[in-house]
C-alpha positions, 0 to 999 in steps of 0.5 A: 121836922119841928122847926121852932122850939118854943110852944113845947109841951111837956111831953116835947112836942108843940101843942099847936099842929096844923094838920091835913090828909092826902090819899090816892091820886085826887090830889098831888103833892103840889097842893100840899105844899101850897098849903104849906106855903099859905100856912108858914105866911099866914100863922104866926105862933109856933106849931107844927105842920103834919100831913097824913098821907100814904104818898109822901114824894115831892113834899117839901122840907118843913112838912112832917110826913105821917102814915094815913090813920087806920080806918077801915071804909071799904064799901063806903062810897068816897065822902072823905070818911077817911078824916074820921081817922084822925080822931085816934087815940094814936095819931102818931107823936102829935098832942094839944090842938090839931087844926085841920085844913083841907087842900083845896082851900085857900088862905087870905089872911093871918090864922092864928084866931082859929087857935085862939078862939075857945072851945074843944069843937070848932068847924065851919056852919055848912052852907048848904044846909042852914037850918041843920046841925051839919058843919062843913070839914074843910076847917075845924079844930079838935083836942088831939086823941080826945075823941077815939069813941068818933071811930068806935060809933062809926064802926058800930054804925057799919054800912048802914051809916049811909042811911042816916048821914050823907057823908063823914062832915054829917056823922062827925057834927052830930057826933060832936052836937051829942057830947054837948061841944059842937061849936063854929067858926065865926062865919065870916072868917071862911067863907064859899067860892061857889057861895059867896064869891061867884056872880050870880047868873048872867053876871058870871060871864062878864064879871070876875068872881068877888073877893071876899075882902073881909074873909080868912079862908076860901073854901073850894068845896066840889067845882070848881077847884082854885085851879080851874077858878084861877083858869076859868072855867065852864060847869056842866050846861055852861050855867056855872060859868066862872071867869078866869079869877086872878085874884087867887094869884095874891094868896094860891100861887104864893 
């Protein structure tokens, strides 16, 4: 359901979608209406909010339900190949701008520079790999059915694309770096928990994770989850030990 009229493009639909993908059982329906929530209170101008999924139930009123993109990975071990199917010539009734989120982030603050920022090609500067190329996909921003060749290179690449890129973020920001458009995100305005947020050892076990008060987004990527930071939690050999950080109750829980 389109809630607001205005932002229409010619052919009758927002040119602004807020987009995100849910598959299998690794997330429930919870998170993307979370997401949802964060989305409605933090972004202002009109636009559309769409989740592809090949499980719609218990979504709420307001959140556009849409079939998964057709990608075929089988073989491929799980590194969410599967978002390359959102480059499309055929992603369903969308046009204009799609800013993609993950659904194990968390919003802090008002998005609307991630559709005002210019640019074909934005995404996060991953932060584990600073001296590459290689962006971080839990945010980034594409022109919609622009970009169909993304999917036509990774068919070509077939299963050896393993050899040559770790995962679906690695493919997608070299892709982009050849056609000359691959641009990121101020890096202040999505920032790691793991990275950023977590006090460093011993302090984490008496110390509540930082929060990264000038920060748009929190990424969760990998453990722990917003879940498990909220509740606390404990990483393999107690090394990455996390305090229980209520923090993520002014923004997650909303």
């Amino acid at each position: 359901m389109v809630r607001l009229t205005s932002g229409i493009n010619s052919g009758g639909f927002m040119d602004k979608n807020v987009i995100c993908i849910k598959w299998g059982t690794k997330f429930g329906p919870e998170y993307v209406n979370r997401l949802y929530k964060m989305v409605e209170k933090n972004l202002t101008i009109p636009h559309r909010f769409v989740c592809f999924t090949d499980n719609g139930e218990g979504l709420l009123d307001g959140i556009e339900v849409r079939p998964l993109p057709e990608l075929n990975d089988d073989g491929l071990p799980e590194k969410a190949w599967k978002k390359l199917g959102l480059f499309t010539d055929k992603l369903a009734d969308l046009e204009g701008q799609a800013l993609f989120l993950d659904l194990d982030i968390v919003i802090r603050e008002n998005i609307n520079e991630f559709f005002e920022v210019p640019g074909e090609f934005l995404i996060i500067k991953d932060w584990d790999f600073p001296n590459d190329i290689i962006g971080n996909s839990s945010v980034f921003r594409f022109e919609v059915k622009k970009y169909p060749d993304i999917i036509e290179n990774f068919y070509k690449e077939g299963h050896d694309i393993r050899k040559r890129f770790k995962n679906e973020q690695a493919f997608l920001s070299h892709q982009m770096y050849d056609k000359g458009i691959l641009n990121y995100w101020d890096k202040s305005w999505c920032v790691s928990f793991k990275r950023n947020c977590l006090q460093p050892f011993p302090l984490n076990f008496f110390k509540e994770p930082k929060e990264p008060m000038n920060a748009k987004i929190v990424v969760f990527h990998g453990r722990p989850t917003p879940e498990q930071a909220y509740n606390g939690f404990m990483g393999k050999g107690g090394l990455r030990y996390v305090k229980p950080t209520k923090w993520l109750d002014k923004y997650w829980n909303v």
